[in-house]
C-alpha positions in Angstrom: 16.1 -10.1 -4.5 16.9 -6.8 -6.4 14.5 -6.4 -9.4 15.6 -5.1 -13.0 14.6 -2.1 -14.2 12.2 -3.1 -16.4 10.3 -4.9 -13.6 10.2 -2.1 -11.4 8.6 -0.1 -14.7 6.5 -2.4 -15.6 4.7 -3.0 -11.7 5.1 1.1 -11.2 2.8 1.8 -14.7 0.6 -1.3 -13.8 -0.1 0.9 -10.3 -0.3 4.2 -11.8 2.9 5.6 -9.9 1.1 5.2 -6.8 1.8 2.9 -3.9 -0.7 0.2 -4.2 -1.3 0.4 -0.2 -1.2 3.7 0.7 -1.7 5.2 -2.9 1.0 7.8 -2.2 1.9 9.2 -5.7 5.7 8.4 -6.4 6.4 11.6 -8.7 5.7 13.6 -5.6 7.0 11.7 -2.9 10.5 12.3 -1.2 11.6 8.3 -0.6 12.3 5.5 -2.9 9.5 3.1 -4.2 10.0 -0.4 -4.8 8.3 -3.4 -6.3 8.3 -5.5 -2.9 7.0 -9.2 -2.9 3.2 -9.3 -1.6 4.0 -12.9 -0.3 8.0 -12.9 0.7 10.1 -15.0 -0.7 10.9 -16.3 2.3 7.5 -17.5 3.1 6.9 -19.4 -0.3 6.5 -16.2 -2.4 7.8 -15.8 -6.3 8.9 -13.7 -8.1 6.7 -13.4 -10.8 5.0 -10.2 -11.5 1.6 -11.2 -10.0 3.7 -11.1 -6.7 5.1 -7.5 -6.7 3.1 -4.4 -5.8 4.8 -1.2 -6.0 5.1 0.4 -2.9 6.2 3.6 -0.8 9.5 2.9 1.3 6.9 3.5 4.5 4.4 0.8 3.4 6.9 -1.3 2.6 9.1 -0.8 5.6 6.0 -1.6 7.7 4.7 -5.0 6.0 8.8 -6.1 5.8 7.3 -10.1 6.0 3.9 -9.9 7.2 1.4 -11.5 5.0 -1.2 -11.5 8.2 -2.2 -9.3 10.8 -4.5 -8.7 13.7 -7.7 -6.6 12.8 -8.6 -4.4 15.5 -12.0 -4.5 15.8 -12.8 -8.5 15.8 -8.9 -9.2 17.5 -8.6 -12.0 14.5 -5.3 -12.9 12.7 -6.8 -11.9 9.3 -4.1 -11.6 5.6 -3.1 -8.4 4.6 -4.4 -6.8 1.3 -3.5 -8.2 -1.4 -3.1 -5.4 -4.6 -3.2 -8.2 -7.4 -5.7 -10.1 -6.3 -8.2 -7.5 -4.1 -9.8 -4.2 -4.9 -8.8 -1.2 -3.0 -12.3 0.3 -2.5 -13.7 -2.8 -1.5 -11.4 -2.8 1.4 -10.8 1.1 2.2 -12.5 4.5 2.3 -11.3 7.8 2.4 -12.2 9.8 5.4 -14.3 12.7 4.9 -11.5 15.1 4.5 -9.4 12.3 2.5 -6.4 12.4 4.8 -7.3 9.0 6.2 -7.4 5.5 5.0 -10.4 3.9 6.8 -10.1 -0.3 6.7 -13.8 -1.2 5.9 -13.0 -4.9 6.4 -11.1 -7.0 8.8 -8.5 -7.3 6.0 -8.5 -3.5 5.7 -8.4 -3.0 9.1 -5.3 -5.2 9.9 -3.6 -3.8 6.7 -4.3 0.1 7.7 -2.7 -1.2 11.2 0.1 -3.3 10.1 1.2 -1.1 7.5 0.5 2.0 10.0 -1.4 3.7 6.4 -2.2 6.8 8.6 1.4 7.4 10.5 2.0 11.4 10.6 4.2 11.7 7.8 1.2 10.4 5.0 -1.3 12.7 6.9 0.9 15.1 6.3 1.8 14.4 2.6 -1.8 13.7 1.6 -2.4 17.6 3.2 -0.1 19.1 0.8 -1.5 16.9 -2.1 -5.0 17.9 -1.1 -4.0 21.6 -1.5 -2.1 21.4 -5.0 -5.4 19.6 -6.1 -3.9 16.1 -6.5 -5.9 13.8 -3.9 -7.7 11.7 -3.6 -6.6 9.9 -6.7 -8.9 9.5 -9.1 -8.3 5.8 -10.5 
């Protein structure tokens, strides 16, 4: 489902311009950012704008119609994060240097995995946010 223009406003302000999984910034980011259905529609999932996150083409790529995942360290089928319903921090840390996403929680963990939140190209881009002073974000 393509979603109007004002939808796509609406869920980018609600996150702040940043992907709500990877919290990439969207101002600075060379690909397209969407508001993608947390649960698919083709698992049961609405349209209505407690189901859309906004999110990076990467994250979103990688989650395509997960809504589960295995976490690594207790090999359980756990859901993936959830950005209307869970807190970021509750589930995720910064690494020291704040180039990677650390799952703190088997839901964490399976999302960093399934979503792949520390593939090359974010450590990279985080990096180069780090240095003009614009990371970690500070919401």
């Amino acid at each position: 489902m393509k979603t109007s223009k004002a939808v796509k406003k609406f869920v980018q302000q609600r996150a702040n311009g940043h992907c709500e999984y990877c919290l990439s910034p969207a101002d600075f980011s060379p690909g397209p950012f969407a508001a993608e259905h947390i649960i698919p529609t083709m698992k049961g999932g609405s349209n209505d704008l407690d189901n859309l996150a906004f999110s990076c083409q990467g994250c979103n790529g990688h989650k395509f119609t997960s809504i589960a995942a295995l976490d690594p360290l207790t090999m359980q089928t756990v859901r993936l994060f959830n950005p209307r319903h869970d807190v970021w921090n509750e589930h995720f840390q910064w690494s020291e240097d704040f180039t990677y996403i650390i799952g703190i929680t088997p839901v964490g963990r399976a999302t960093v995995e399934r979503l792949q939140l520390n593939r090359p190209t974010l450590l990279n881009f985080r990096k180069a946010l780090i240095a003009i002073g614009i990371h970690p974000p500070d919401f």
